[in-house]
C-alpha positions, 0 to 999 in steps of 0.5 A: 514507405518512409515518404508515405509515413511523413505524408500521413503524419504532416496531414494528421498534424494539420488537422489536429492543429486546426482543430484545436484552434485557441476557442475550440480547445478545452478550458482548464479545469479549477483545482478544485475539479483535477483528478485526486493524485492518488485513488482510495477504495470508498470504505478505505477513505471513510476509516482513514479520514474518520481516523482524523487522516488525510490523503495529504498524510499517505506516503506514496514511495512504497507501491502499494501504499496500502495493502488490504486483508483481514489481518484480525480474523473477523471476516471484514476488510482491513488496511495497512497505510504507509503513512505520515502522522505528525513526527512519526512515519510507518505502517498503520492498520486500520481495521473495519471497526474503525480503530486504528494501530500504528505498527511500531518494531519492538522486541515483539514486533520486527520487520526490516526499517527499509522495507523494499516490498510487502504482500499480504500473505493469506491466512491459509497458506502454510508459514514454514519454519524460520532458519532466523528464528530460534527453533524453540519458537513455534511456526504461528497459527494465523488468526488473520491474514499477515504481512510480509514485509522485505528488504531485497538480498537481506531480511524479510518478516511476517507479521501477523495478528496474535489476537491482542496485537500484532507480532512478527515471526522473521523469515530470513536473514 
């Protein structure tokens, strides 16, 4: 059986060098005509280079490197970017209408720095009260869709649109 397999194998190897003799094999494309390094829904890349952003500017360590939803509640697709902006590095959304808001943590909005994972948590499913929050703070009513952003065997947050801007309500730590 073995025997039959290099058999098989060295014939195809014969052929498929012959074929690809120096003039038959195919020219190398300019740089101009590769494949892009990384693919960016149509509506996706019109809002981020209206933005003034680049593919260049997208940081691809965090797969995905960006999440789609309606995180402000007006029934249009937005995204959130993992991206590079001159000295800053984050998270931005950018919303159908074109504008666009880095998620910068402050006392209002926190999320693990190192985020391991994320997701978009749909508008519709439940958010359950939080052991990490203070139980005077009440469970939030999603406008849109969120955000739930984890760093694996420690923390993760859920941030979401209030209306104005975006909040987070942590889930555990």
């Amino acid at each position: 059986m073995k025997w039959i397999a290099r058999v098989i194998l060295g014939v195809v190897c014969c052929f498929a060098s012959e074929s690809l003799a120096e003039e038959a094999r195919p020219a190398v494309l300019p740089e101009s005509h590769t494949a892009p390094a990384l693919y960016l829904p149509p509506d996706l890349k019109a809002l981020w280079e209206k933005a003034g952003g680049s593919v260049e500017d997208l940081k691809t360590e965090l797969n995905p490197f960006y999440l789609s939803g309606d995180f402000d509640g007006d029934g249009r697709r937005d995204y959130v970017l993992w991206a590079r902006r001159e000295a800053w590095t984050g998270f931005v959304v950018v919303f159908a209408n074109g504008k666009q808001t880095r998620l910068e943590q402050d006392e209002r909005l926190r999320f693990p720095g190192t985020t391991d994972y994320w997701y978009v948590h749909a508008r519709h499913l439940p958010v359950n009260p939080s052991p990490a929050e203070d139980e005077a703070k009440p469970v939030p009513k999603l406008k849109g869709d969120a955000l739930l952003f984890i760093k694996s065997e420690a923390s993760s947050s859920l941030v979401y649109w209030n209306g104005k801007r975006f909040v987070s309500y942590w889930q555990a730590d």
